[in-house]
The first five atom37 places (N, CA, C, CB, O) and aatype in JSON, in Angstrom:
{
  "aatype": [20, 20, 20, 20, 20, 20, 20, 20, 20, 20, 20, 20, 20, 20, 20, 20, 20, 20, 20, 20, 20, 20, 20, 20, 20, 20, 20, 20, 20, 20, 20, 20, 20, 20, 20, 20, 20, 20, 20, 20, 20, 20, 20, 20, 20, 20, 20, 20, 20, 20, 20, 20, 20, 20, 20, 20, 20, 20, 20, 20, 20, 20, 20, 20, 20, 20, 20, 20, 20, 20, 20, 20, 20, 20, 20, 20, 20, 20, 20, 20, 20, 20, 20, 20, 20, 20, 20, 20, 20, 20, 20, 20, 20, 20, 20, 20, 20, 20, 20, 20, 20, 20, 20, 20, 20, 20, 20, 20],
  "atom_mask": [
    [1, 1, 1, 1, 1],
    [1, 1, 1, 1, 1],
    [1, 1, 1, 1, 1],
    [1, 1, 1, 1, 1],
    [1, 1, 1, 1, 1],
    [1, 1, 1, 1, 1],
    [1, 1, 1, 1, 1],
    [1, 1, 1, 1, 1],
    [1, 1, 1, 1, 1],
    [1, 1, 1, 1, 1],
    [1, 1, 1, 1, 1],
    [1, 1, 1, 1, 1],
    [1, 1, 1, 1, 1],
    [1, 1, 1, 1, 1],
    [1, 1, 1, 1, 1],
    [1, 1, 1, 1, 1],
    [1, 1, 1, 1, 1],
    [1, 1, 1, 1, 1],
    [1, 1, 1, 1, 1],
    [1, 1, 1, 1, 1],
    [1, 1, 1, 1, 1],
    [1, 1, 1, 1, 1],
    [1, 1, 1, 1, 1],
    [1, 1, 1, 1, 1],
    [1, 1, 1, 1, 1],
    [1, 1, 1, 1, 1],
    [1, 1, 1, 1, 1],
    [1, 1, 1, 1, 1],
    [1, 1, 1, 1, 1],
    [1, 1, 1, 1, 1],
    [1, 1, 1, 1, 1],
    [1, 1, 1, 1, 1],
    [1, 1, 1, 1, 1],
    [1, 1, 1, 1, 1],
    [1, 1, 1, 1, 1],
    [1, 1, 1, 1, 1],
    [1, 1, 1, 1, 1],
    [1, 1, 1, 1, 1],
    [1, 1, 1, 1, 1],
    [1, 1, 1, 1, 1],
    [1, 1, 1, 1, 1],
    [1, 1, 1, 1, 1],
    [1, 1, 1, 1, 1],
    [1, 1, 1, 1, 1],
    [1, 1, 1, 1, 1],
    [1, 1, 1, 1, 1],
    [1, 1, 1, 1, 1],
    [1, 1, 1, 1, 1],
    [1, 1, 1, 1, 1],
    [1, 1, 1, 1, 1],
    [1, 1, 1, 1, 1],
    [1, 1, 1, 1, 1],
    [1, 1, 1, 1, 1],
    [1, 1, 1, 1, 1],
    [1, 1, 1, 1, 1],
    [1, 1, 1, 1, 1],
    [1, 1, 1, 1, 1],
    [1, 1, 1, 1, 1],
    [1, 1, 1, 1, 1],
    [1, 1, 1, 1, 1],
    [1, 1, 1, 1, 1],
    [1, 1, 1, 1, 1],
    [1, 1, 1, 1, 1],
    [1, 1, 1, 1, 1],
    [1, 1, 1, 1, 1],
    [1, 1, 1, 1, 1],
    [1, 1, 1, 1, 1],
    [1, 1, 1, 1, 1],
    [1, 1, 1, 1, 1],
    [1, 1, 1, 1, 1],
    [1, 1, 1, 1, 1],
    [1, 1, 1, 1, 1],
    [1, 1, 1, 1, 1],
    [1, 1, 1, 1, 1],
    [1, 1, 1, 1, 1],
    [1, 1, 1, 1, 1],
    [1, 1, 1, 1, 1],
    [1, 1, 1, 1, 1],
    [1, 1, 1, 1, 1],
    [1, 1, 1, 1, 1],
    [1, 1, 1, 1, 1],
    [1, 1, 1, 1, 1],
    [1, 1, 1, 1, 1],
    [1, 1, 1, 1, 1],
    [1, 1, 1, 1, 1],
    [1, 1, 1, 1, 1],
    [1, 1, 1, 1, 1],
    [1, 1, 1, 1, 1],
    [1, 1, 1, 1, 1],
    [1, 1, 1, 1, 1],
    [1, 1, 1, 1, 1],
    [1, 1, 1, 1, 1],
    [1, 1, 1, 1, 1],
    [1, 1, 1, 1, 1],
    [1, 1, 1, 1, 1],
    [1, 1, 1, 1, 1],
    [1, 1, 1, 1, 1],
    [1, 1, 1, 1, 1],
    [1, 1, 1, 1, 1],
    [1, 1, 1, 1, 1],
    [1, 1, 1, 1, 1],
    [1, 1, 1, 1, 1],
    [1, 1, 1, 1, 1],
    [1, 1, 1, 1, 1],
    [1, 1, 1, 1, 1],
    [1, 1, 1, 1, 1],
    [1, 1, 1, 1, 1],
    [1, 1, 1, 1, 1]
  ],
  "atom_positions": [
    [[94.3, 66.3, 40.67], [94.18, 65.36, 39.58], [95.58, 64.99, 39.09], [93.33, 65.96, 38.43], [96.41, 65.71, 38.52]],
    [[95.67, 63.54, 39.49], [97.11, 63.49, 38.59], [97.11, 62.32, 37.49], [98.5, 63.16, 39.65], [96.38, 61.35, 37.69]],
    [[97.84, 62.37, 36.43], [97.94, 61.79, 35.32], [99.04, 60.47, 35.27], [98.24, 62.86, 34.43], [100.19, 60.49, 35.7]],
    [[98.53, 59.64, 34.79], [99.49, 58.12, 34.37], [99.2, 57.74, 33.3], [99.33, 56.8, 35.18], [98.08, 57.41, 32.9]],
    [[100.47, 57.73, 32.57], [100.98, 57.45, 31.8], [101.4, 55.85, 31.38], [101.7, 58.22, 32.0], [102.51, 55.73, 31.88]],
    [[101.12, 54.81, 30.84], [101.68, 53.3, 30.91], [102.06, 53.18, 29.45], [100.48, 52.01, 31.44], [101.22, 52.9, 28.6]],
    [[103.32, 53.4, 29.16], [104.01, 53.08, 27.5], [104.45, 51.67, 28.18], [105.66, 54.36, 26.67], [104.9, 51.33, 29.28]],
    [[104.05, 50.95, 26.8], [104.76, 49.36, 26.42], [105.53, 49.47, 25.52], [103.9, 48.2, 25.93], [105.15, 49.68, 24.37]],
    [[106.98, 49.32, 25.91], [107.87, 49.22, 24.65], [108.05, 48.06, 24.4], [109.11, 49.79, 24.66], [108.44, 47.31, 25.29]],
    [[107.85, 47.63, 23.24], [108.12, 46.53, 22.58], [109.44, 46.3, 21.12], [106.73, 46.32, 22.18], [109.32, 46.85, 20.03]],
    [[110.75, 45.25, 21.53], [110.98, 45.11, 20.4], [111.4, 43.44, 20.39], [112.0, 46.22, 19.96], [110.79, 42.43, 20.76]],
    [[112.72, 43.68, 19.78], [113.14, 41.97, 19.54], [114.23, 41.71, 20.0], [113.29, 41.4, 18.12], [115.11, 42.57, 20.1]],
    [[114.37, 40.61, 20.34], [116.08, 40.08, 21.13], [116.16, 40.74, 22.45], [117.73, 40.69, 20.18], [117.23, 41.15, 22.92]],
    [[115.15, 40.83, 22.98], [115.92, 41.62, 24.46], [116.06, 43.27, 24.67], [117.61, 41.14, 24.51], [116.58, 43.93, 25.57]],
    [[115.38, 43.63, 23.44], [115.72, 45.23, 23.56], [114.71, 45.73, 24.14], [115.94, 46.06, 22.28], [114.18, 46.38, 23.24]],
    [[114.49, 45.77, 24.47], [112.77, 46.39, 25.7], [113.64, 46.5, 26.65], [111.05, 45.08, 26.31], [114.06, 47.65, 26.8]],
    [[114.22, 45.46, 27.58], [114.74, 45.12, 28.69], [116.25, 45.97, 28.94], [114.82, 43.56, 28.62], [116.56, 46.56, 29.97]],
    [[117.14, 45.82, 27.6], [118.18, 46.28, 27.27], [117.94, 47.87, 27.29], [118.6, 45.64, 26.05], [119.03, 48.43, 27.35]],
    [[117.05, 48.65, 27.26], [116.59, 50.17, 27.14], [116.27, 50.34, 28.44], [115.35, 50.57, 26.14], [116.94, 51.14, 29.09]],
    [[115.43, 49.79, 28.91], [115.28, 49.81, 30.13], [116.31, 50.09, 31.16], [114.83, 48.84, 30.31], [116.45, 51.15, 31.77]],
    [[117.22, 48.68, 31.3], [118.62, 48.88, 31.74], [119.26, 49.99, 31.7], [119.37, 48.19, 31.2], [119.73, 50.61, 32.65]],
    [[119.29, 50.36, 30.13], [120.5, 51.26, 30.03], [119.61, 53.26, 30.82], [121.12, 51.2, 27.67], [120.15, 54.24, 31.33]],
    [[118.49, 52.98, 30.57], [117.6, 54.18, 31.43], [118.05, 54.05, 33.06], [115.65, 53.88, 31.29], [118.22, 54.93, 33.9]],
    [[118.12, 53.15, 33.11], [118.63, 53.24, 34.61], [120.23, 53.26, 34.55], [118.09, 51.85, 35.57], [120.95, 54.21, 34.85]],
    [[120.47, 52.49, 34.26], [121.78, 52.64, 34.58], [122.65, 53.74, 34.04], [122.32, 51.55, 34.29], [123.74, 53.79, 34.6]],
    [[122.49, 54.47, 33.27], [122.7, 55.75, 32.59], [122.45, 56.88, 33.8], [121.6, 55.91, 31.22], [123.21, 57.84, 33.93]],
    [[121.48, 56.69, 34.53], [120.87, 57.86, 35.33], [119.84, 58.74, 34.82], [121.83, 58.71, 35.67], [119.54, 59.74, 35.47]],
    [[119.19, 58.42, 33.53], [118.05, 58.88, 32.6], [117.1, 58.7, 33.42], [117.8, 58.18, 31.25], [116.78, 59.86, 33.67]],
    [[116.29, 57.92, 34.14], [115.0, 57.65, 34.97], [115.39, 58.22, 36.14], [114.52, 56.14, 35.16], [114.56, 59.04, 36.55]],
    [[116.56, 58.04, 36.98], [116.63, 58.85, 38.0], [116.69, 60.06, 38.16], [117.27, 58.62, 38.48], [116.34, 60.71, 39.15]],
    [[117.36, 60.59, 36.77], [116.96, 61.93, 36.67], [115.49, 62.5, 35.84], [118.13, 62.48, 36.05], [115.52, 63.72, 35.67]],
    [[114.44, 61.92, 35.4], [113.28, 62.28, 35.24], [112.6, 61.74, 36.71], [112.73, 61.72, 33.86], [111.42, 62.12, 36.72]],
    [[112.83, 61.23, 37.55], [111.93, 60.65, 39.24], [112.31, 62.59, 40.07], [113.41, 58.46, 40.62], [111.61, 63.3, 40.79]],
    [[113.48, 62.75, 39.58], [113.68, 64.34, 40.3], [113.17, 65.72, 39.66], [115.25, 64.64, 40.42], [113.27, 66.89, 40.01]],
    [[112.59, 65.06, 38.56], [111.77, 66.6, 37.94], [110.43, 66.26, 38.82], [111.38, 66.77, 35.74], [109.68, 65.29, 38.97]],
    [[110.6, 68.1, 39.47], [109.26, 68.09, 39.22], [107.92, 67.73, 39.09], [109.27, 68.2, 38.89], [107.44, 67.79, 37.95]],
    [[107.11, 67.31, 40.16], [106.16, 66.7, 39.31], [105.88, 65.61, 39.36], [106.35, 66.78, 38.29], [104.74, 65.16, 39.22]],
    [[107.03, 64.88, 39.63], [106.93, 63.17, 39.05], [106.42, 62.82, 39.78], [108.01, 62.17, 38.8], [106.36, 63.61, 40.73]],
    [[105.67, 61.46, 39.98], [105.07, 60.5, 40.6], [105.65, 59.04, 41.39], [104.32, 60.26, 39.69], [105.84, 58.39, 42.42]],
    [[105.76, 59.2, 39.81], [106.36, 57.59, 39.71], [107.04, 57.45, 38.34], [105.05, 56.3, 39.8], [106.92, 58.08, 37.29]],
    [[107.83, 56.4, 38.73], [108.84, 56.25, 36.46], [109.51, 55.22, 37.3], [110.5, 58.12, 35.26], [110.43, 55.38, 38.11]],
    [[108.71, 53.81, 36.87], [109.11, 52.58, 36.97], [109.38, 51.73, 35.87], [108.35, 52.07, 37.62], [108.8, 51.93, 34.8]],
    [[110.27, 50.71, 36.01], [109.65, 49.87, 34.73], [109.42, 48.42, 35.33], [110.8, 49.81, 33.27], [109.93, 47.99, 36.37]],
    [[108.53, 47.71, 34.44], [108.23, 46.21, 34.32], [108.43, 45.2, 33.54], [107.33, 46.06, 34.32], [108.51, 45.5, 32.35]],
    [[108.53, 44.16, 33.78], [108.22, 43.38, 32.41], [107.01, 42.21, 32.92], [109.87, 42.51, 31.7], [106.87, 41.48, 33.9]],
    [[106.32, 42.46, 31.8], [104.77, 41.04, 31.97], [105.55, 39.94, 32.01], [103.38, 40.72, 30.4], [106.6, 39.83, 31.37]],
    [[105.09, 39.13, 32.73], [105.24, 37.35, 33.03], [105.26, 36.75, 31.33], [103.46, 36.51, 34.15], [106.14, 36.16, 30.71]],
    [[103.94, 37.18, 30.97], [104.23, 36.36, 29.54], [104.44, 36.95, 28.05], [103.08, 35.5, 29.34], [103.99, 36.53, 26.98]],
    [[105.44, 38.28, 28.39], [105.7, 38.73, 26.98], [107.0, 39.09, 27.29], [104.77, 39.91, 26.3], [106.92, 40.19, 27.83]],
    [[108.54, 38.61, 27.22], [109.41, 39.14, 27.71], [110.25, 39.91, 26.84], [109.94, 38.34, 28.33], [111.47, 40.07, 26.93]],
    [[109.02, 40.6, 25.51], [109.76, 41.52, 24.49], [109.6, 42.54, 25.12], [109.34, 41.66, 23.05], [110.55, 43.32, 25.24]],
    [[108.1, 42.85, 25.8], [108.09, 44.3, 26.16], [108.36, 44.68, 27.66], [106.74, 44.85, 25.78], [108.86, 43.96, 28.52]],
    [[108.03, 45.61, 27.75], [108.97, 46.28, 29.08], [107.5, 47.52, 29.14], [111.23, 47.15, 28.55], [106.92, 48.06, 28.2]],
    [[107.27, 47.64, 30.59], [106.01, 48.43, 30.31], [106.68, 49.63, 31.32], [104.29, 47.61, 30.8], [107.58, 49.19, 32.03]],
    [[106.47, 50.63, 31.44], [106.55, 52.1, 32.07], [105.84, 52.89, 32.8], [106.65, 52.81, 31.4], [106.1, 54.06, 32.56]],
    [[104.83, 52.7, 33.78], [104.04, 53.36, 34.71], [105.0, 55.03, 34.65], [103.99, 52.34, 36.4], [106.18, 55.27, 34.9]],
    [[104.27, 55.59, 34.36], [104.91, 57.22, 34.81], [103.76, 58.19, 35.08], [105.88, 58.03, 33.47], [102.93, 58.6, 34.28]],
    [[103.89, 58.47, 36.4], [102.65, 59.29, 36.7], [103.62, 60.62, 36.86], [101.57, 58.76, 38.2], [104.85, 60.64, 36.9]],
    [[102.39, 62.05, 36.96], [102.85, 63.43, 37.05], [101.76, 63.72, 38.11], [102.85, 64.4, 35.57], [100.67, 63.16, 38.17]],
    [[102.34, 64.87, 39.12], [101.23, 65.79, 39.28], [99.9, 66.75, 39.11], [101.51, 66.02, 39.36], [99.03, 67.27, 39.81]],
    [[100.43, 66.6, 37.31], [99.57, 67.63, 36.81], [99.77, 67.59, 34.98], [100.08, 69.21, 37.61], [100.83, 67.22, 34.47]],
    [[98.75, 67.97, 34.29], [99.24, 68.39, 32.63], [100.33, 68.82, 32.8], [98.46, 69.5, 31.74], [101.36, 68.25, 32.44]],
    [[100.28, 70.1, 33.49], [101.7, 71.09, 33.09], [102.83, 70.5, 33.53], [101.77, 72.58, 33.78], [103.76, 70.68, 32.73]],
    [[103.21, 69.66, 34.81], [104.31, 68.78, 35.29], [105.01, 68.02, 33.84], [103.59, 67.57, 36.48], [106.12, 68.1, 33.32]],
    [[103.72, 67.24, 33.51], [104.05, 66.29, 31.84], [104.33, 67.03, 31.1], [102.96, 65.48, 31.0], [105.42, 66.85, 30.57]],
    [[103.57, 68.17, 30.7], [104.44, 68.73, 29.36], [105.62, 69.62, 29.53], [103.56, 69.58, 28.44], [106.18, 70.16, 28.58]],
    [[106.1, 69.78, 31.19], [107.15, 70.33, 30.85], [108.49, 69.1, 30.76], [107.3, 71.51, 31.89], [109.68, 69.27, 30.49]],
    [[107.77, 67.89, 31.08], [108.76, 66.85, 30.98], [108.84, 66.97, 29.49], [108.36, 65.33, 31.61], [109.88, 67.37, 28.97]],
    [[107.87, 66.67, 28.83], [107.79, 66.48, 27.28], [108.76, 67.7, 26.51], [106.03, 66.61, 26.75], [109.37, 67.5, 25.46]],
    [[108.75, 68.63, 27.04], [109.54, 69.79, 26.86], [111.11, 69.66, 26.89], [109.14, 70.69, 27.88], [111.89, 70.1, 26.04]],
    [[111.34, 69.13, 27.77], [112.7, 69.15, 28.36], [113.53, 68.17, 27.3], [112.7, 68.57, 30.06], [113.26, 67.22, 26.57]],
    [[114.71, 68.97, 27.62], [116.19, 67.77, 26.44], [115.99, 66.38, 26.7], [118.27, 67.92, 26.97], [116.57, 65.68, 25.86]],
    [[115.16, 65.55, 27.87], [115.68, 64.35, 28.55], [114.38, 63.82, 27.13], [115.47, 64.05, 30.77], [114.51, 62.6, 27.01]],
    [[113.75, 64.11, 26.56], [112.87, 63.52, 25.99], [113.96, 63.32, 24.53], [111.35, 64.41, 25.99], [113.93, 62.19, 24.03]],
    [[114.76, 64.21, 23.96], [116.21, 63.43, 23.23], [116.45, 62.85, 23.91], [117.46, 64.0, 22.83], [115.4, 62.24, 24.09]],
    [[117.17, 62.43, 24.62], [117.71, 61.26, 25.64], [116.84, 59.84, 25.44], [117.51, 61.82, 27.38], [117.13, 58.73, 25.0]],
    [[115.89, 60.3, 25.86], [114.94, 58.93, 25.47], [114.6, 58.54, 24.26], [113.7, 58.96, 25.96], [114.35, 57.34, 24.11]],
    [[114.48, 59.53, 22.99], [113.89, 59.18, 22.12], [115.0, 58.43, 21.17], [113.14, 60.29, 21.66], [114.79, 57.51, 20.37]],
    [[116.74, 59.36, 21.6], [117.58, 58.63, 20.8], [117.83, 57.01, 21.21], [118.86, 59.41, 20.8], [118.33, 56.12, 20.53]],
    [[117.25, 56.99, 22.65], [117.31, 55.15, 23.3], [116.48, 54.12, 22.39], [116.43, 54.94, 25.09], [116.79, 53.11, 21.76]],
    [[115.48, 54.72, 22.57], [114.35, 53.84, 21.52], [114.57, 53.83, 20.12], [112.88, 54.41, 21.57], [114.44, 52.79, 19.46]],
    [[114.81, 54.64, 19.75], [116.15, 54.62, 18.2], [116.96, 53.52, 18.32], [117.47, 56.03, 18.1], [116.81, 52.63, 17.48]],
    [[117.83, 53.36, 19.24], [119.04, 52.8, 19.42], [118.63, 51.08, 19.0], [119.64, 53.16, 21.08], [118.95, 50.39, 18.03]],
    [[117.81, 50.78, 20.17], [117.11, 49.87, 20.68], [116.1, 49.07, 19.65], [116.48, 50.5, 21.73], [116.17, 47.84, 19.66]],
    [[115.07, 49.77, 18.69], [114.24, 49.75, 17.42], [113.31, 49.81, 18.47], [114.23, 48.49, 16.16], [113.44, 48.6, 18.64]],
    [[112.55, 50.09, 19.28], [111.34, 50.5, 20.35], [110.7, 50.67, 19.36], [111.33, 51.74, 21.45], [111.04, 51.19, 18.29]],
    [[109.21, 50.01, 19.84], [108.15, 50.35, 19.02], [106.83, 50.73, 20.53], [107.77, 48.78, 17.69], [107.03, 50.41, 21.7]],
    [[105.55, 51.48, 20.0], [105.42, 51.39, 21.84], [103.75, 51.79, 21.45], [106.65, 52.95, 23.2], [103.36, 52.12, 20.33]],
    [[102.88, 51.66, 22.69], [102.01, 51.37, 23.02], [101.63, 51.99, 24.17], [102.02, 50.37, 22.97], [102.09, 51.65, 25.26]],
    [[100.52, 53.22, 23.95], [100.56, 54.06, 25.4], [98.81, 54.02, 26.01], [101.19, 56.03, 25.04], [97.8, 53.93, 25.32]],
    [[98.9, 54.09, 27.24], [97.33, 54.2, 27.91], [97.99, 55.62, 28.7], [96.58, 52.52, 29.21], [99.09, 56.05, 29.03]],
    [[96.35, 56.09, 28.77], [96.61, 57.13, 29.61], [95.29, 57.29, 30.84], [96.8, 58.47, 28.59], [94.16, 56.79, 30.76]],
    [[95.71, 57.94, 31.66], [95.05, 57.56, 32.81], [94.53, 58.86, 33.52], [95.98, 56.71, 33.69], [95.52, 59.25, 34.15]],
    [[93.26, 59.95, 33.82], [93.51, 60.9, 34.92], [92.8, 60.0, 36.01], [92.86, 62.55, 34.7], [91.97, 59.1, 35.89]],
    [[93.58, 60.7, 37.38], [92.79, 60.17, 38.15], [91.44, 61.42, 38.61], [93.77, 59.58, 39.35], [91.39, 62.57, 38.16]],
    [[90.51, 60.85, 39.53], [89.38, 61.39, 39.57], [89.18, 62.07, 40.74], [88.48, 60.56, 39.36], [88.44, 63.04, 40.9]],
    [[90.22, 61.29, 41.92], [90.68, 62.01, 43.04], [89.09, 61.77, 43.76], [91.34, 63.78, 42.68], [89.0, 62.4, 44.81]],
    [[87.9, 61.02, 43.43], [86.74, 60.09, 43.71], [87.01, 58.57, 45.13], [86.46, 59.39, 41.93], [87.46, 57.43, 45.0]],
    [[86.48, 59.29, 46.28], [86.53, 58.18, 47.11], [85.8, 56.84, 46.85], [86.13, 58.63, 48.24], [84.61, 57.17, 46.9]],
    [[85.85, 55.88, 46.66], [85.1, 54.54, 45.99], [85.28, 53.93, 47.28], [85.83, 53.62, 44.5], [85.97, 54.28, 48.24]],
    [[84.21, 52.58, 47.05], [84.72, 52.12, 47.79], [85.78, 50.64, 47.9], [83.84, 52.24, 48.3], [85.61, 49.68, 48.65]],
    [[86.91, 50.85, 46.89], [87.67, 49.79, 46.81], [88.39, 49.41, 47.99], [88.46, 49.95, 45.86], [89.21, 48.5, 47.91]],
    [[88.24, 49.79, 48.72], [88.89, 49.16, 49.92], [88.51, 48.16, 50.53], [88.99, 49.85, 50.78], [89.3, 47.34, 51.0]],
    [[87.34, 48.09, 50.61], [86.97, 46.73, 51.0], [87.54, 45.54, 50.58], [85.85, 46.58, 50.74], [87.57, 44.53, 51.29]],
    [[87.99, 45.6, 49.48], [88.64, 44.75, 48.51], [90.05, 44.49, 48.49], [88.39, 45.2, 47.37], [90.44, 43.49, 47.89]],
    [[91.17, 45.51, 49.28], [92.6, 45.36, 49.68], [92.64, 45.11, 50.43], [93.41, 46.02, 49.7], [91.71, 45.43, 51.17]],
    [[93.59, 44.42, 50.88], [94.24, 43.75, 51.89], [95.62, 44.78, 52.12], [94.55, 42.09, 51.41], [96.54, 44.84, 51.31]],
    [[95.56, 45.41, 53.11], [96.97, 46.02, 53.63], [97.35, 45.4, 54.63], [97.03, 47.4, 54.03], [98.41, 45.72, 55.18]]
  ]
}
């Protein structure tokens, strides 16, 4: 069973995008993609909202996430969204690890 995570950060003037940036380019996301655990820790931005910036982050497991949630890198992030005025918006996701049959439906 693994867990996803989708935060929308939202602010004004470009700061969604500008946090984003600086997560990467800092080495903050590349170093949460090497804990442990991780899945995935992407970011996006929607076609028609170019305040927010959305965050897919999947884990292996609860315990993978909360030891992220645990860890110093969550200062790191939280002083960004400070920085930035981030305001945010989270879904959460387990998967069911349930064969369906959506395939019929992709195209690979």
């Amino acid at each position: 069973m693994s867990i996803t995570v989708n935060l929308y950060y939202t602010g004004e003037n470009g700061n969604a995008l500008k946090f984003a940036q600086e997560m990467e380019s800092s080495g903050t996301a590349d170093a949460i993609r090497r804990e442990e655990g991780n899945l995935r820790y992407e970011y996006f931005q929607p076609l028609q909202d170019k305040e927010t910036v959305l965050l897919i982050d999947s884990w292996e497991s609860q315990q993978a996430l909360d030891v992220h949630h645990a860890s110093p890198m969550m200062q790191t992030i939280a002083a960004l969204r400070d920085k930035y005025d981030l305001h945010m918006r989270v879904e959460r996701y387990v998967s069911d690890d349930e064969t369906t049959q959506d395939d019929k439906f992709i195209r690979k």
